[in-house]
C-alpha positions in Angstrom: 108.5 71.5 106.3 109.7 74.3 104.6 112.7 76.3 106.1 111.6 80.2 104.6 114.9 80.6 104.1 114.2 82.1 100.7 110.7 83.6 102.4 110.2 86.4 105.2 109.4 85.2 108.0 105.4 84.7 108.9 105.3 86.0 112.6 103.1 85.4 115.7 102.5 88.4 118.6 102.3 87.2 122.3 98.6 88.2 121.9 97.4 86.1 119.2 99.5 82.7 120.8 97.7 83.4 124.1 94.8 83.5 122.2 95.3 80.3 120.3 96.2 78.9 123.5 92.9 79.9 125.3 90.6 78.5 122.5 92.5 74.9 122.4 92.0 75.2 125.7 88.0 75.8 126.0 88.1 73.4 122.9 89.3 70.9 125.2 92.3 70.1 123.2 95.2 72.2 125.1 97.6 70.8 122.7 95.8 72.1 119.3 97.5 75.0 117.3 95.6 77.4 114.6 95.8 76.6 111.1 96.4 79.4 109.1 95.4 79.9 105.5 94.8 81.5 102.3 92.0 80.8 99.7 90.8 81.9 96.9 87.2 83.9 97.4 86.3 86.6 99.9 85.2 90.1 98.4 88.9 91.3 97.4 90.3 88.0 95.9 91.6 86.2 98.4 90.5 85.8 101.9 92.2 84.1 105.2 91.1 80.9 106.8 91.5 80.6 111.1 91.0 76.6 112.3 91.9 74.8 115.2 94.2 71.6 114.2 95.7 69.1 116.4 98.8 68.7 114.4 100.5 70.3 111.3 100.9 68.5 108.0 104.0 67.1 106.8 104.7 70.5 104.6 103.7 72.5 107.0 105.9 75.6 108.3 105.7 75.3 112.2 105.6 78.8 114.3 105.9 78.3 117.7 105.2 81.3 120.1 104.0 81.6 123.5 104.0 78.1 124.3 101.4 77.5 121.5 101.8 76.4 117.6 100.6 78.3 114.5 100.6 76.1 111.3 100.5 77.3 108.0 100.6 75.3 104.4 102.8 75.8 101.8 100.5 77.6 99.3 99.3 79.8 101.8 102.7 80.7 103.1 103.5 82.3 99.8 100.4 84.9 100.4 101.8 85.1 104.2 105.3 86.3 103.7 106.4 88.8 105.7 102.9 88.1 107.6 102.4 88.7 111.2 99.1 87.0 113.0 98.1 89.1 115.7 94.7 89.5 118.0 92.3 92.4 117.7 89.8 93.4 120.4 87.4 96.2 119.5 84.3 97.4 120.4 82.7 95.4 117.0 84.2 92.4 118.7 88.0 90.0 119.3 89.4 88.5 116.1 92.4 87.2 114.7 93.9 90.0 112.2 96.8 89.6 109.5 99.0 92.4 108.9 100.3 91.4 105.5 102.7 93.4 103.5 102.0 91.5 100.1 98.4 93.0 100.9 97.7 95.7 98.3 94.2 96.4 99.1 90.9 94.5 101.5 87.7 94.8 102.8 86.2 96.2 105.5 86.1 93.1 107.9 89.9 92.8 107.2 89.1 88.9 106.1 89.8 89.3 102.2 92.8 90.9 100.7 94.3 91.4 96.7 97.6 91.1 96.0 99.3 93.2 93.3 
């Protein structure tokens, strides 16, 4: 697992690990965290990925918040310094949302990003 200590931090609010906590927990699998990641595609270049895993990889880096776990790979966690996960609710609807510094530019449903 990488340490970061080269790397900002990739943070996680008390909002989004209760609401990683809730899903694994409707998903019956109370003990799941939410894989975080980055691939190529998506309308601006790059977009994020949101999945429900039951345990990280080797590599992974390891955020634990709120009595939860947020896993996230290391090729994604280059896109994701300096990242925070938090959870949106709006009148379009509840989502996962990245606030990403690196981020130079996205689209509208806040899924796809460009970096400079």
């Amino acid at each position: 697992m990488p340490d970061g200590s080269d790397l900002p931090r990739f943070r996680v609010t008390s909002g989004a690990a209760a609401q990683v906590a809730d899903i694994a927990r409707r998903q019956g699998k109370p003990g799941a965290g939410l894989r975080v990641s980055v691939s190529a595609g998506g309308c601006s270049g790059f977009q994020y990925g949101f999945d429900l895993a039951d345990a990280p990889e080797a590599d992974d880096l390891v955020v634990e918040a709120g009595g939860t776990r947020v896993f996230v790979d290391p090729v994604s966690l280059d896109l994701l310094a300096g990242a925070e996960l938090d959870w949106n609710e709006a009148l379009i609807g509840a989502h996962f949302v990245v606030r990403n510094p690196q981020a130079v530019s996205g689209c509208g449903c806040g899924v796809s990003f460009a970096v400079a």
